[in-house]
C-alpha positions in Angstrom: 205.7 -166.1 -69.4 204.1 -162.9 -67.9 200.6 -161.4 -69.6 199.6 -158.6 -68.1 195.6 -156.9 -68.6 195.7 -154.5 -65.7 197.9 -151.3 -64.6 201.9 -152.7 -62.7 202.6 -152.0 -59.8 203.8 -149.0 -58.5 207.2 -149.0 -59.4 207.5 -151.9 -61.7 209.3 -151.6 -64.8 205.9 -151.5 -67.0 207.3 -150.7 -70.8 210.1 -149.5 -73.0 210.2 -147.2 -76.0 212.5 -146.4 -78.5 213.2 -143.1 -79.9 214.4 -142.7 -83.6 215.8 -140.1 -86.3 214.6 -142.8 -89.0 211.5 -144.8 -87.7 210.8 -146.6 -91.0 214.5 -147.9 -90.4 213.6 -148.9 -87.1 210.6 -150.9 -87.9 212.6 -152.5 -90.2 215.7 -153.7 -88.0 213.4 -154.5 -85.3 210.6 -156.4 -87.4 213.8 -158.3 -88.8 215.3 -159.2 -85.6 212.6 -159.8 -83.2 209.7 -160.6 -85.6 207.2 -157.9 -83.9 204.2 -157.3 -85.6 205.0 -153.8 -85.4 201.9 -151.1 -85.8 202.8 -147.7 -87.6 201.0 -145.1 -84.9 199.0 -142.4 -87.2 199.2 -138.5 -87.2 197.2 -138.0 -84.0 200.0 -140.3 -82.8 203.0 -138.7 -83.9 203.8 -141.8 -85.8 204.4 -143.5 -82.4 204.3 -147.5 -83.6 203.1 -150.4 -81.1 205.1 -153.4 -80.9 203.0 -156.8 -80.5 204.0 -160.9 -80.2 201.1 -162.7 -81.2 198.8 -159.4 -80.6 200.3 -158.6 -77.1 202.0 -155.1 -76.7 205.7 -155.6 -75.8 207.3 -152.2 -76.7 206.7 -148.8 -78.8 209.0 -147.1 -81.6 208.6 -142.9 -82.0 210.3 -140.5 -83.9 212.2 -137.8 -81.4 210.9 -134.9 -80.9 214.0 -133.2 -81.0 217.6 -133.1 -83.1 219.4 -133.5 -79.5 216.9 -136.2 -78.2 219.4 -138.9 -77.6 218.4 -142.4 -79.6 218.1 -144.6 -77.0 216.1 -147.1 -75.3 213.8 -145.9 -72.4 212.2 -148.1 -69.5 209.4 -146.7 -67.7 208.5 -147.2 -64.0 204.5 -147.7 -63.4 202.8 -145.1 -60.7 199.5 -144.4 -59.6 199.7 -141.2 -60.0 202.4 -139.5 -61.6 202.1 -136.0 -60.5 202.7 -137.3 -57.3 205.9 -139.7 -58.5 207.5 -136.2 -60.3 207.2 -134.6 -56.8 209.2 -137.4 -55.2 211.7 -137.2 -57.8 212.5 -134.0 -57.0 212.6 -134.1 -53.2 214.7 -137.2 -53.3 217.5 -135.0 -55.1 216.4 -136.2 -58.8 215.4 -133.9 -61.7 212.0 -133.4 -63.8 213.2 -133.2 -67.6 209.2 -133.3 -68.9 206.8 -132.4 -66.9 203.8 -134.6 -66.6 201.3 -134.5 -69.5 198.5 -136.5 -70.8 199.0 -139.0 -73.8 195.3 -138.2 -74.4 192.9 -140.9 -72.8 196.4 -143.6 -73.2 197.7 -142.6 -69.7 199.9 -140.0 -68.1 203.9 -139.4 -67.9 206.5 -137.8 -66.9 210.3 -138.6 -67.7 212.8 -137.6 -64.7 216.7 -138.6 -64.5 218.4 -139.4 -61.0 220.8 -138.2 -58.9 223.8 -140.7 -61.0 222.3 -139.0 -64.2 220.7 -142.0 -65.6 216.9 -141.2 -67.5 213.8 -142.7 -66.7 209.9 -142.7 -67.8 206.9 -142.9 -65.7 203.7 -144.1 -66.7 200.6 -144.1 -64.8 198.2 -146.4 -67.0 195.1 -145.2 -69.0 193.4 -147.4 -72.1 197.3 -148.6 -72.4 198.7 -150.6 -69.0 202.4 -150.6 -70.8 203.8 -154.6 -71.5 201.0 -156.8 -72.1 203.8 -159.8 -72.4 206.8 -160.3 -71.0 209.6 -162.9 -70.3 209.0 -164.7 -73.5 211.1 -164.5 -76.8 211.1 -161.3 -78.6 209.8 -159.6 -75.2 210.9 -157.9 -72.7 213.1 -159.6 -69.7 215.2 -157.2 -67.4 215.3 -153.5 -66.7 218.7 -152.1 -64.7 219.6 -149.0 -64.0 223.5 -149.0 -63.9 225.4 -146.1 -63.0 229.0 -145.7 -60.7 227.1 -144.7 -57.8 225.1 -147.8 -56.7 224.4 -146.4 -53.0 222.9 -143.0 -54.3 220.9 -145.3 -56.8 219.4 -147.5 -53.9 218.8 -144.3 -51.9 217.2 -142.5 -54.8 214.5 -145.4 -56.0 213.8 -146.7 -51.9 212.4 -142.7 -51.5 210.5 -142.1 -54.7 208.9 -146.1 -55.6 209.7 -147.5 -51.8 212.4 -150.4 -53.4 213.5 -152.8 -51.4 216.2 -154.9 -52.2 218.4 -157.8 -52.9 221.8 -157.6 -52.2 224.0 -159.9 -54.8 227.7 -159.8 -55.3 228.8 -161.2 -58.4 232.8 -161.6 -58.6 233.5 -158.4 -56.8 230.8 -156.5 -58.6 228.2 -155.4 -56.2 224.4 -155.4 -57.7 220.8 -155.2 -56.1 218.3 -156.6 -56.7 215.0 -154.7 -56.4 211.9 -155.6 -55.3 208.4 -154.7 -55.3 205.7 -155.5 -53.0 209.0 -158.7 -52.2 209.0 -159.6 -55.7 212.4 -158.8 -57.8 211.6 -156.7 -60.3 214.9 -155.3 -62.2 218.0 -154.4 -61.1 220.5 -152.0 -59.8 224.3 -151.9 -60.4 227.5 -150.7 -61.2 229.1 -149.8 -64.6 233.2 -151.0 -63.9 236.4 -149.7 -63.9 236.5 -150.9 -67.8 233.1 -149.0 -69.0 234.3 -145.6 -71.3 234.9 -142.5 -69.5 232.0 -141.6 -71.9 229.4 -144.1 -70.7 227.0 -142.4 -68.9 224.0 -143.7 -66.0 221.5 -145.3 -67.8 218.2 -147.5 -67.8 219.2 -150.8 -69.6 216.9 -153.0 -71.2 217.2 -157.0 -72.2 215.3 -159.0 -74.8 214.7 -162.4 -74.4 215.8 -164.6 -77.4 215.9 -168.3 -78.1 219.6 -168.1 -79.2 221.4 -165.3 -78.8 224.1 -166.4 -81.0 221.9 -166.5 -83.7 220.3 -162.9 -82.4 223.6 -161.5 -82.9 224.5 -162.8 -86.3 220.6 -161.2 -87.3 221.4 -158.3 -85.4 225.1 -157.6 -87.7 223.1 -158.8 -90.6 220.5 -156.0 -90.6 223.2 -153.3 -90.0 223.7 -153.4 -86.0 226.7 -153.7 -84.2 228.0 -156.4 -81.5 229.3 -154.2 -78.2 230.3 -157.2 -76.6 230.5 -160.9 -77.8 228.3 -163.4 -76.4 229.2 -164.6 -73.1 227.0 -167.2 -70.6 226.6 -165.7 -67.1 224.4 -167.9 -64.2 221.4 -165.6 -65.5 222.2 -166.8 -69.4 224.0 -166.5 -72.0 224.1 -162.4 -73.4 225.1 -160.0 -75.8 225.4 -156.1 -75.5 224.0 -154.5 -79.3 223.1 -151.7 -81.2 220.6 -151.5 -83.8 221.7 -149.7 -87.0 220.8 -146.3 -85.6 223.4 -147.0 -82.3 220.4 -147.8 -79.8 222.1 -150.4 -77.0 220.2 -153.0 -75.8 220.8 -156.6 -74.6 219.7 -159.4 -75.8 219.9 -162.8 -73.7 219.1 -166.2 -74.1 217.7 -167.8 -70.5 219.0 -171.2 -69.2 
């Protein structure tokens, strides 16, 4: 288990959000599946809803702020100063799609996307530090970025959040590991010669769970869909999802 009080490291995955056309639906499907006391964020907010396990923040829910907003699950990397992280992005060859703003006194972000095309949020911590729990059930437990261009990946993160990294091969399918400050903190790897043409780069996100089979059955029972069946891996035994609005996510049950 992980609680967390103060700002992540620079660099760390620190939080995840979800953006919705339906968020009532969405509190709904994810107060069913995960049990998250979930808090409905008022006007000032934008509706934007907090996500707690026994009172610890573990993830937010918003309504998009656009038709063509993608729903889909966002990780954010922590900085210490995100005007300065949105700079890097673009000199190491990424893009700026918001520029940074204020979430009044919460903290500051910016949202960029890398050089493979994959989106990402930064978050430099105000009154909110991002997770305050992680690596238990119902929380977060992995962030990967996974794209077809796993070299430009590695070059892209080691220049903006100085990564270092892991080098694993897993059956022919190479992956990094990457660390901050020499502690592995997510992942980086490749989406394979069987992913859809339509697939594209992308942050993903995994959810601990005490049994994933019985995640999945809740998960089909409250209207999501199964991607890809359970299967045990040396990590633990996962399931790719969607919730019933077609957000992926993971959700894994650790050996």
């Amino acid at each position: 288990m992980v609680t967390r009080s103060t700002a992540w490291p620079e660099g760390t995955p620190c939080w995840v959000d979800l953006v919705v056309d339906d968020l009532d639906k969405a509190i709904q499907f994810y107060g069913g599946l995960f049990g998250w006391e979930i808090e409905k964020g008022g006007p000032e907010f934008g509706g934007y809803s907090m996500c707690r396990v026994d009172g610890k923040s573990v993830a937010g829910i918003g309504d998009k702020q656009s038709p063509d907003q993608p729903t889909v699950w966002t990780t954010y990397l922590a900085a210490e100063d995100v005007d300065k992280t949105a700079g890097k992005i673009a000199e190491a060859g990424g893009e700026v799609l918001m520029e940074p703003f204020d979430v009044m006194d919460v903290g500051r972000m910016t949202v960029g996307v890398d050089p493979t095309g994959a989106a990402f949020g930064v978050w430099q911590a105000g009154q909110h530090i991002g997770a305050e729990l992680a690596n238990e059930p119902s929380s977060v437990v992995w962030n990967e970025q996974m794209s077809r261009d796993l070299e430009t990946a590695k070059r892209f993160y080691t220049e903006v959040f100085g990564y270092t990294y892991e080098e694993v091969d897993d059956a022919g399918n190479p992956y990094a590991m990457l660390k901050v400050h020499d502690a592995v903190a997510g992942g980086l790897g490749i989406l394979g010669a069987d992913t859809a043409a339509m697939m594209p780069a992308h942050w993903r996100v995994y959810f601990s769970v005490p049994s994933t089979d019985a995640a999945v059955e809740k998960v089909t029972e409250l209207g999501g869909r199964v991607l890809s069946p359970p299967v045990d891996t040396p990590y633990g035994r996962l399931s790719v999802v969607s919730d019933d609005q077609d957000a992926m996510f993971v959700v894994i049950q650790g050996n």
